[in-house]
C-alpha positions as a LaTeX table, in Angstrom:
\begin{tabular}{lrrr}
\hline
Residue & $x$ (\AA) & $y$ (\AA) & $z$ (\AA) \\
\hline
Unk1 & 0.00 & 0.00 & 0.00 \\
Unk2 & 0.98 & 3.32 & $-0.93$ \\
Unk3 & 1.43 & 6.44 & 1.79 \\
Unk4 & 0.91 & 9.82 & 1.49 \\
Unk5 & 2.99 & 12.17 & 4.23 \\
Unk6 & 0.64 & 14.31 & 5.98 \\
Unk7 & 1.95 & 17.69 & 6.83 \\
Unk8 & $-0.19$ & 17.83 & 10.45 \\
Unk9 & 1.16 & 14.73 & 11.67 \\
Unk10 & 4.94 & 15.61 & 10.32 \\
Unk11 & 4.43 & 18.85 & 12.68 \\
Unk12 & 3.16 & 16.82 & 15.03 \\
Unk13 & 6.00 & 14.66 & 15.10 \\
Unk14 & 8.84 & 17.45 & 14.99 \\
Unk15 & 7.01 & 19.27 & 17.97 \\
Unk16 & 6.95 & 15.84 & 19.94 \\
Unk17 & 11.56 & 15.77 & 18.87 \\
Unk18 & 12.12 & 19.18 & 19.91 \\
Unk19 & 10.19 & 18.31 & 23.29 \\
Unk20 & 12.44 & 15.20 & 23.77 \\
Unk21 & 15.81 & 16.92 & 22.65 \\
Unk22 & 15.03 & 19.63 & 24.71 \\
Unk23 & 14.21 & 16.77 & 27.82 \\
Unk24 & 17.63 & 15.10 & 26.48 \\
Unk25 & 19.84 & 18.52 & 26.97 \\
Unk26 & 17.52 & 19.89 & 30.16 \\
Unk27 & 18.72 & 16.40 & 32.04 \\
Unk28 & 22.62 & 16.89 & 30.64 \\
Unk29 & 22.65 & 20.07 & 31.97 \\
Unk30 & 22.56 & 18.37 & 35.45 \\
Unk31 & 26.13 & 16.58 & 34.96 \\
Unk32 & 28.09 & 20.14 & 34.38 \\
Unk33 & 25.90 & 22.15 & 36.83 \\
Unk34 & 25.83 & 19.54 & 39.72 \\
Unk35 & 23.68 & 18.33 & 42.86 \\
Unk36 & 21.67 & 21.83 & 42.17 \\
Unk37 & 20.40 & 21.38 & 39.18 \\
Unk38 & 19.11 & 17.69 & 40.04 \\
Unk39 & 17.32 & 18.91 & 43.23 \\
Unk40 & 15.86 & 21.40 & 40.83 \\
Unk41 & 14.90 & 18.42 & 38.16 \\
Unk42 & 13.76 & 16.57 & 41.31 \\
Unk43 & 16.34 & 13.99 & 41.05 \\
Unk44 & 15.59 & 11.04 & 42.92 \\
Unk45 & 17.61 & 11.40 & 46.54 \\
Unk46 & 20.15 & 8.87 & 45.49 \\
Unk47 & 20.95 & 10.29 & 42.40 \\
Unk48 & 21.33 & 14.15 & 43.97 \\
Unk49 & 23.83 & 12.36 & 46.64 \\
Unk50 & 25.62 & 10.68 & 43.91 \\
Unk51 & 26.18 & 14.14 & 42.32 \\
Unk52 & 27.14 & 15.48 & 45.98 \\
Unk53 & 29.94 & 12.62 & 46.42 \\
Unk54 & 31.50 & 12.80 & 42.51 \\
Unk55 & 30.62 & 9.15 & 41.79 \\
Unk56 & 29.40 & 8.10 & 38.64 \\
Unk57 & 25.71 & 6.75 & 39.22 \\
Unk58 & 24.55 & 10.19 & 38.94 \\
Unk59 & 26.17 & 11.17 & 35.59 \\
Unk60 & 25.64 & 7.02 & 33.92 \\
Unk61 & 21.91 & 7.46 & 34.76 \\
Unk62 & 21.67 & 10.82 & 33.35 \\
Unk63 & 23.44 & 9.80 & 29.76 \\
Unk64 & 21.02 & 6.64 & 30.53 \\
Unk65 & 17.81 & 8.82 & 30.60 \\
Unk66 & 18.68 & 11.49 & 27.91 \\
Unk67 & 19.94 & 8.35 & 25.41 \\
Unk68 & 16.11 & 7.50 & 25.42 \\
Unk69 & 14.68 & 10.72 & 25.09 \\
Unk70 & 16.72 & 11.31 & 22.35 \\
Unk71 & 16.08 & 7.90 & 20.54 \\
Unk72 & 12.38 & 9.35 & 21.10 \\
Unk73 & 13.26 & 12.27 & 19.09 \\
Unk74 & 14.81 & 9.89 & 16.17 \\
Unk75 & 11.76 & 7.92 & 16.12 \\
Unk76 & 9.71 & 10.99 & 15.63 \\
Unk77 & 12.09 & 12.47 & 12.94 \\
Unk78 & 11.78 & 9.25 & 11.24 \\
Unk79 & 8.33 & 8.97 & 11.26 \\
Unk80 & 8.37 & 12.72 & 10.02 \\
Unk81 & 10.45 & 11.27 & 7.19 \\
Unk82 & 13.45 & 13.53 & 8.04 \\
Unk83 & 15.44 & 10.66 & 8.05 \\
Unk84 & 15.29 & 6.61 & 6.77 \\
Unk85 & 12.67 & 4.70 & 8.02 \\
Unk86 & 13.23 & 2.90 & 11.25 \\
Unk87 & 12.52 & $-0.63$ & 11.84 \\
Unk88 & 9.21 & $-1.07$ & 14.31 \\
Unk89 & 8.30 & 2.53 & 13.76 \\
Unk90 & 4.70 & 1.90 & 14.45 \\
Unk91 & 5.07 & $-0.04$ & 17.36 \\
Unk92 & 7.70 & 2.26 & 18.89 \\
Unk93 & 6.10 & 5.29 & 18.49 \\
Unk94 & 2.42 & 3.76 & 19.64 \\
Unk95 & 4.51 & 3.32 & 22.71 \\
Unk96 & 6.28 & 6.38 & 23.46 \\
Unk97 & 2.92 & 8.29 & 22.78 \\
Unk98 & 1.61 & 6.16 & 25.73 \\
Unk99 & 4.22 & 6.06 & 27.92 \\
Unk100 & 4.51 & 9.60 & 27.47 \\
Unk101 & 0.46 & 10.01 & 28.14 \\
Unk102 & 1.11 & 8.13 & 31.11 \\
Unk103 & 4.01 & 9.82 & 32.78 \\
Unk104 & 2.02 & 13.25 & 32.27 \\
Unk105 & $-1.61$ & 11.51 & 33.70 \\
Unk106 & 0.66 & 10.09 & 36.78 \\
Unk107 & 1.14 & 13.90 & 37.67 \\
Unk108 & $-2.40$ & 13.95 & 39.32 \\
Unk109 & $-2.25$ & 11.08 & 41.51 \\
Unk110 & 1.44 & 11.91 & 42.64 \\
Unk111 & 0.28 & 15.13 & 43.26 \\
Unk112 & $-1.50$ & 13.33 & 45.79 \\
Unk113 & 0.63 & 10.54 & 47.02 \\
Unk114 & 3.54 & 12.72 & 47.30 \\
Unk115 & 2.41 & 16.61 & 47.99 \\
Unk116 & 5.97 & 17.66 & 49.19 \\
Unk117 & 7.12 & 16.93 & 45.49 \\
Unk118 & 4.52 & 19.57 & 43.88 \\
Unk119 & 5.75 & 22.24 & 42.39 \\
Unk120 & 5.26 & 24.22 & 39.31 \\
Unk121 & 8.01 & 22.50 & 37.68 \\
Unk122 & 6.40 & 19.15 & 38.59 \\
Unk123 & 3.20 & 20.27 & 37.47 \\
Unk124 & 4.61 & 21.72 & 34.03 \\
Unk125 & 6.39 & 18.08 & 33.42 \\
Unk126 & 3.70 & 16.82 & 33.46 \\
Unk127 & 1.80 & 18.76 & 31.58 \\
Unk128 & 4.56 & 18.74 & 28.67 \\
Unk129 & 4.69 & 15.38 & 28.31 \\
Unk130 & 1.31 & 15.18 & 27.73 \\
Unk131 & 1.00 & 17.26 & 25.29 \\
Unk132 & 4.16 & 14.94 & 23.85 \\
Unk133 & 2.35 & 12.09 & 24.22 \\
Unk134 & $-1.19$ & 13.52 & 22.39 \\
Unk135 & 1.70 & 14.83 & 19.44 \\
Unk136 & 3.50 & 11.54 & 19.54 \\
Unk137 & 0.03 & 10.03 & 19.36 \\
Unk138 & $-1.61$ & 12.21 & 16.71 \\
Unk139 & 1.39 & 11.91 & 14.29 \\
Unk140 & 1.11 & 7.96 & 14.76 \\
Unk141 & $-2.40$ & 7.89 & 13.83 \\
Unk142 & $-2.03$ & 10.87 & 10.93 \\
Unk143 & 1.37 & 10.59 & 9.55 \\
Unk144 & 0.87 & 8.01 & 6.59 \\
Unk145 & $-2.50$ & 8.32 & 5.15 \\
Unk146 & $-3.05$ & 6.05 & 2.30 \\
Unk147 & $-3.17$ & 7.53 & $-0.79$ \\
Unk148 & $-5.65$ & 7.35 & $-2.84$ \\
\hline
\end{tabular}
């Protein structure tokens, strides 16, 4: 079968890279400004302490955690057709778009379970990443239309 790009879900798409790129260099940002900047990410306590001490489980999770934001972004360039076509494409990107709807809904009930946590960062994570997710989601569904 024959597709058609769709100029909606290729913006859709880009929008949902630049939001993980941005994620990917936001959480680098951590390893060359220190403990600060992962209290003010909201680093898990271990992670912040790792910083503190110099050892290397804070920096080895952070190149961890921005390696799959960015592959995030390359899976939404691909299916944007900015680049060759991935293998899985449709699978992987029907997952990020609802793990990424997820980690946004879980906002709400953390707000809840954990209310020293809230803050306006948490609450703007959370809201980005759902708006992420609905792109990711909406360029899945809209990206290759079958032409007719």
């Amino acid at each position: 079968m024959e597709y058609q790009l769709n100029l909606k879900g290729v913006l859709a798409l880009s929008i949902g890279a630049l939001i993980a790129i941005a994620t990917a260099v936001a959480h680098l940002s951590c390893i060359f400004l220190g403990p600060s900047c992962y209290q003010a990410q909201m680093a898990p306590p271990e992670i912040v302490q790792s910083a503190t001490e110099g050892t290397l489980l804070a920096p080895m999770a952070t190149l961890i955690i921005s390696f799959l934001f960015l592959v995030c972004a390359v899976f939404a360039m691909s299916g944007a057709g900015f680049i060759k076509k991935l293998p899985f494409i449709e699978p992987v990107l029907a997952t990020i778009s609802g793990l990424s709807l997820l980690r946004g809904l879980a906002t709400i009930p953390s707000s809840y379970a954990f209310p020293e946590m809230v803050s306006a960062f948490s609450i703007t994570a959370g809201l980005i990443w759902f708006v992420a997710g609905l792109l990711y989601f909406y360029g899945f569904r809209s990206l290759r239309q079958p032409s007719s």
